[in-house]
OpenMM code with the backbone's topology and positions (N, CA, C; nanometers):
from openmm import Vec3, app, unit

residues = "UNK UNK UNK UNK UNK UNK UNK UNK UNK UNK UNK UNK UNK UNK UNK UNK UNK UNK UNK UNK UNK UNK UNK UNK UNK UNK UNK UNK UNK UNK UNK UNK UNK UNK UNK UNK UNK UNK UNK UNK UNK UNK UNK UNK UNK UNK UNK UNK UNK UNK UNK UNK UNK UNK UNK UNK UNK UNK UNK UNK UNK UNK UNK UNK UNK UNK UNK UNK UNK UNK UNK UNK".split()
positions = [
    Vec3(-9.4695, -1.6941, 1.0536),
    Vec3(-9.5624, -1.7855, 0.9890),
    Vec3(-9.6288, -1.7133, 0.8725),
    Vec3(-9.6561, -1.7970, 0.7584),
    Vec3(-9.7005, -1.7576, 0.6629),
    Vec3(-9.8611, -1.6960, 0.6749),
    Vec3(-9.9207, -1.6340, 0.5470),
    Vec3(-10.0470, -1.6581, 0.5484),
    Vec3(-10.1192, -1.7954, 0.4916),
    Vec3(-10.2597, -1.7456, 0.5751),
    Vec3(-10.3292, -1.9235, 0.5912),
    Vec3(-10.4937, -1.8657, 0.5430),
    Vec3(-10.5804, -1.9828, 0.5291),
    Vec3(-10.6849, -1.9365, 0.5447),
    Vec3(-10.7643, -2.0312, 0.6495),
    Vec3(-10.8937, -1.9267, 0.6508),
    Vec3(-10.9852, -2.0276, 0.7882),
    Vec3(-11.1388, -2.0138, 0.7330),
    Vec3(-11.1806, -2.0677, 0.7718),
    Vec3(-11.3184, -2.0902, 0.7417),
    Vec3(-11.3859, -2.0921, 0.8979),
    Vec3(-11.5263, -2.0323, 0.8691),
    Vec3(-11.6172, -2.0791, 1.0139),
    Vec3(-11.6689, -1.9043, 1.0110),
    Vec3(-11.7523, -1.9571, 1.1354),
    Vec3(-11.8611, -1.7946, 1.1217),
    Vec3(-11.8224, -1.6752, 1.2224),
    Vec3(-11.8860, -1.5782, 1.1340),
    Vec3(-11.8277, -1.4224, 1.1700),
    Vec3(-11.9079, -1.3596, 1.3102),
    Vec3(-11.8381, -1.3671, 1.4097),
    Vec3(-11.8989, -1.3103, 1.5200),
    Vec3(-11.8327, -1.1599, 1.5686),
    Vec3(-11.9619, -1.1050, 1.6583),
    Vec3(-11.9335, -0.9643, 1.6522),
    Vec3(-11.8949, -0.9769, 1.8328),
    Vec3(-11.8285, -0.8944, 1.9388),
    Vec3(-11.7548, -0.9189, 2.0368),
    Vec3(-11.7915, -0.7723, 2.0742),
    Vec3(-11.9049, -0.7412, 2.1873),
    Vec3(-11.9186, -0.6300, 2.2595),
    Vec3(-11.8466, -0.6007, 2.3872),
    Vec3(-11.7447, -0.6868, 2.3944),
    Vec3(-11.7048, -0.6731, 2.5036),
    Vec3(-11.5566, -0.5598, 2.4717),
    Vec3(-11.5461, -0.4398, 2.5952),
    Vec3(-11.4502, -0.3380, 2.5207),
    Vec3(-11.5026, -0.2791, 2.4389),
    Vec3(-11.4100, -0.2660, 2.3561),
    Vec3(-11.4263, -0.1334, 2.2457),
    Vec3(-11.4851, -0.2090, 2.1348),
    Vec3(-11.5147, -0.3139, 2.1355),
    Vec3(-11.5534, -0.4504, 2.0448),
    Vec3(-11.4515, -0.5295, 1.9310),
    Vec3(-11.5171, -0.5978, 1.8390),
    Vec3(-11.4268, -0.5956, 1.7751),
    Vec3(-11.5052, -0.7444, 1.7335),
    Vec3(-11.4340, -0.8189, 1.5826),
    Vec3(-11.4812, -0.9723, 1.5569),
    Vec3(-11.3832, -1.0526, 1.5769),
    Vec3(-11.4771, -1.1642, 1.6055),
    Vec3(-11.4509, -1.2941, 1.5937),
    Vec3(-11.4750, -1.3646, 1.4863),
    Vec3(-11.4090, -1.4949, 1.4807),
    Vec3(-11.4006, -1.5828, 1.3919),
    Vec3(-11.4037, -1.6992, 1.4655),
    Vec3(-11.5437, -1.8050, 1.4793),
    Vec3(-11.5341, -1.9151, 1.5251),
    Vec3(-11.5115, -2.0270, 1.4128),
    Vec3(-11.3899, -2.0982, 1.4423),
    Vec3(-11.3291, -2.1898, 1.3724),
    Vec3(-11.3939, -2.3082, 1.3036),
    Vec3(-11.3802, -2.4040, 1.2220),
    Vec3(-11.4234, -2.4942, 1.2213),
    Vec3(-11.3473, -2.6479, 1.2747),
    Vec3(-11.2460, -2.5772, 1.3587),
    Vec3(-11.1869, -2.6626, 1.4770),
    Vec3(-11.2402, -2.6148, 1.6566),
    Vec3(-11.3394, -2.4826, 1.6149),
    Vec3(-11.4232, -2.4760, 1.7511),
    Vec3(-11.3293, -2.3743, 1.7974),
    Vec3(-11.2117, -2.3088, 1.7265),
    Vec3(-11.1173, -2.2476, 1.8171),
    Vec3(-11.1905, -2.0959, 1.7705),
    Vec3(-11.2312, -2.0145, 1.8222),
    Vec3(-11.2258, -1.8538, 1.8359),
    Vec3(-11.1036, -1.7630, 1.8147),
    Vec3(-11.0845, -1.6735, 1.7355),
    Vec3(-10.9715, -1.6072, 1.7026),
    Vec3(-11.0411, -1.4373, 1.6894),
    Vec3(-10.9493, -1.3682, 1.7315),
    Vec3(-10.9848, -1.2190, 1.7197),
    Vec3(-10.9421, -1.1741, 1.5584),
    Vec3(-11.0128, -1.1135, 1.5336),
    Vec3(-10.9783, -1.0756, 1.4138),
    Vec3(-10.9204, -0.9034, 1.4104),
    Vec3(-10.8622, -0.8735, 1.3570),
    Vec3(-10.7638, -0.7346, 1.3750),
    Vec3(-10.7174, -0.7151, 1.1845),
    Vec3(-10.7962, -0.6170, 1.1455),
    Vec3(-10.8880, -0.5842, 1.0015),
    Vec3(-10.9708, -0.4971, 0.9800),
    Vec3(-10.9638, -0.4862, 0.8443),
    Vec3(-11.0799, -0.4308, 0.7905),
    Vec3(-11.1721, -0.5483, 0.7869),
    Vec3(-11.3120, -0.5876, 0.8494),
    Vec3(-11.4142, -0.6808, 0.8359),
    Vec3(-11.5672, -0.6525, 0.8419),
    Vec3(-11.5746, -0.6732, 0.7195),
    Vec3(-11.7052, -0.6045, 0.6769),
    Vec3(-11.7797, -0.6387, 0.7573),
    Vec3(-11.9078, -0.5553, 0.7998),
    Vec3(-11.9864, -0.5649, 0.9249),
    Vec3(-12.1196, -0.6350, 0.8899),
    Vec3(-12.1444, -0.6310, 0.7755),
    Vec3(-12.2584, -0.7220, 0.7279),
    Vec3(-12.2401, -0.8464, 0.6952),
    Vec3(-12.1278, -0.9180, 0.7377),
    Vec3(-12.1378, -1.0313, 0.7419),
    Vec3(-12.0891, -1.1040, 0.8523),
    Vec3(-12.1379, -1.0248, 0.9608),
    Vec3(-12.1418, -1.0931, 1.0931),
    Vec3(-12.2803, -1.1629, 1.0991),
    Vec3(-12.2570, -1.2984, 1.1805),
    Vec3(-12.3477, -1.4304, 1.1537),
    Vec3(-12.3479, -1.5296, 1.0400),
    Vec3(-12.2554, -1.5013, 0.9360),
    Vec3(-12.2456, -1.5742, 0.8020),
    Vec3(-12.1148, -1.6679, 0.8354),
    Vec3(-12.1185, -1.7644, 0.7328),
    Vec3(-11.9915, -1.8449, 0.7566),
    Vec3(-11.8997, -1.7392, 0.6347),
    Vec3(-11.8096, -1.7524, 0.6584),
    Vec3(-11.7386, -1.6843, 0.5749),
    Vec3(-11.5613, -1.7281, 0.5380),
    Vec3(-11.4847, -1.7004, 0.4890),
    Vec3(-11.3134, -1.7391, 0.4825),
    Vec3(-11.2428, -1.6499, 0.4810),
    Vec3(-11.1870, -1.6230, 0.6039),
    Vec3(-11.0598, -1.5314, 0.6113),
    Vec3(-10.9489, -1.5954, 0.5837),
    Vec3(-10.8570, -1.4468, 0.4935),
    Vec3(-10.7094, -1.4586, 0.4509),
    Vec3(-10.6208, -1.3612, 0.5477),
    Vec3(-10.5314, -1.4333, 0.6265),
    Vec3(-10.4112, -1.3597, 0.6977),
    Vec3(-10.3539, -1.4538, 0.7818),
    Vec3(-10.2635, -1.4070, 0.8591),
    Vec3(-10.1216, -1.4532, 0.9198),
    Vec3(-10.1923, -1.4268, 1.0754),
    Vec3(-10.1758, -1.5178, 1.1806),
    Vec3(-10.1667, -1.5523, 1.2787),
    Vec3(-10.0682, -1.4627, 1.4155),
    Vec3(-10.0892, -1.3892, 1.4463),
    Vec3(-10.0235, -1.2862, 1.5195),
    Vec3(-9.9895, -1.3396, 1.6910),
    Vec3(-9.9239, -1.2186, 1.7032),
    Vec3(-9.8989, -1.2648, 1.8437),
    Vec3(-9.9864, -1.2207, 1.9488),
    Vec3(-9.9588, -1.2736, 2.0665),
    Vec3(-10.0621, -1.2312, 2.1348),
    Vec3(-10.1761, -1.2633, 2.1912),
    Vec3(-10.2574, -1.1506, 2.2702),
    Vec3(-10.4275, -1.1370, 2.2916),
    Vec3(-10.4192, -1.0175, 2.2386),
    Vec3(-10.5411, -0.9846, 2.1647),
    Vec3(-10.6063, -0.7755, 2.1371),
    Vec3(-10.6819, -0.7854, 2.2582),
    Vec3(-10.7551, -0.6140, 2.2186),
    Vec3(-10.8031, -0.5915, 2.3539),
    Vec3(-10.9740, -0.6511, 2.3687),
    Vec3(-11.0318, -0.7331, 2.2984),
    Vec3(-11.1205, -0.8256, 2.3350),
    Vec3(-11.0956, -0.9460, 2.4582),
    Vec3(-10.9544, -1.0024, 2.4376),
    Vec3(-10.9224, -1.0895, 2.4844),
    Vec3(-10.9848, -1.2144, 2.4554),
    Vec3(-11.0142, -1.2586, 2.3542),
    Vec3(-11.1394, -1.3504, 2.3332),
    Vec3(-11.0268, -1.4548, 2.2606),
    Vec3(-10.8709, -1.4999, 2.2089),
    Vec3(-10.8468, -1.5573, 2.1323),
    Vec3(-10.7315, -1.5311, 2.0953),
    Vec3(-10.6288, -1.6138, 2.0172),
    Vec3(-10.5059, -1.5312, 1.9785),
    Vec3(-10.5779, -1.4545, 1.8257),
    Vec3(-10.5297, -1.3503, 1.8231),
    Vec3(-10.5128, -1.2612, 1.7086),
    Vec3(-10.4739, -1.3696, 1.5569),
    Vec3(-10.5863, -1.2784, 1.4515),
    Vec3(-10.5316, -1.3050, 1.3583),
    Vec3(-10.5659, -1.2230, 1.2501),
    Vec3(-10.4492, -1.1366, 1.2041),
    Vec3(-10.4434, -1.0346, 1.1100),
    Vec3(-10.4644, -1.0895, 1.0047),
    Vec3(-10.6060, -1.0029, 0.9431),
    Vec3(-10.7413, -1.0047, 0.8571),
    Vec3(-10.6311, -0.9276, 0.6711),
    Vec3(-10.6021, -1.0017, 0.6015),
    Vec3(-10.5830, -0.9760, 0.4751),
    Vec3(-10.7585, -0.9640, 0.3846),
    Vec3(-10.7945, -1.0640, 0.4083),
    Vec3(-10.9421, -1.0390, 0.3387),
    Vec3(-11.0446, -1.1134, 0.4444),
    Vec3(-11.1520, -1.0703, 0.3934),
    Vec3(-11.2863, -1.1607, 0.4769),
    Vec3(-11.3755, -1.1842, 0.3515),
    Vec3(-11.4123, -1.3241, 0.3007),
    Vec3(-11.5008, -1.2763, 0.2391),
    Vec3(-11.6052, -1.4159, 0.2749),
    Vec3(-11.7650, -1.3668, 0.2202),
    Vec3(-11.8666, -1.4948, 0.2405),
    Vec3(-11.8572, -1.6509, 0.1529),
    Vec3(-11.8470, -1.7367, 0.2246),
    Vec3(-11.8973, -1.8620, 0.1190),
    Vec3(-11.9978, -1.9196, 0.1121),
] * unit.nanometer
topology = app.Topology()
chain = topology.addChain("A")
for resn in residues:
    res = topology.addResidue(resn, chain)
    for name in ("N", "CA", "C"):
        topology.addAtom(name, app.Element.getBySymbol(name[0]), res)
């Protein structure tokens, strides 16, 4: 699958070794697996990347490899 983008807000995931989330604006939660800037956890923001396989080790969502993050 190609790359896509998503919209919806940047959550931070203490569970494990941590890691973010991305709650959708279809309500769906996705792990994010990236570089994702840490100051914009709580902001709505639009990630660019491709949809991976899987759970990471949050377990919170299927994976989706982070090309960019940025705020809108």
């Amino acid at each position: 699958m190609g790359e896509r983008e998503f919209t919806g807000t940047l959550q931070r995931a203490d569970l494990g070794t941590g890691g973010y989330l991305l709650l959708d604006d279809q309500g769906e939660r996705w792990q994010l697996d990236g570089d994702v800037p840490a100051e914009l956890v709580g902001r709505r923001v639009r990630v660019t990347g491709r949809v991976g396989t899987g759970f990471g080790f949050v377990m919170a969502g299927p994976v989706l490899e982070v090309r960019r993050v940025r705020a809108e």
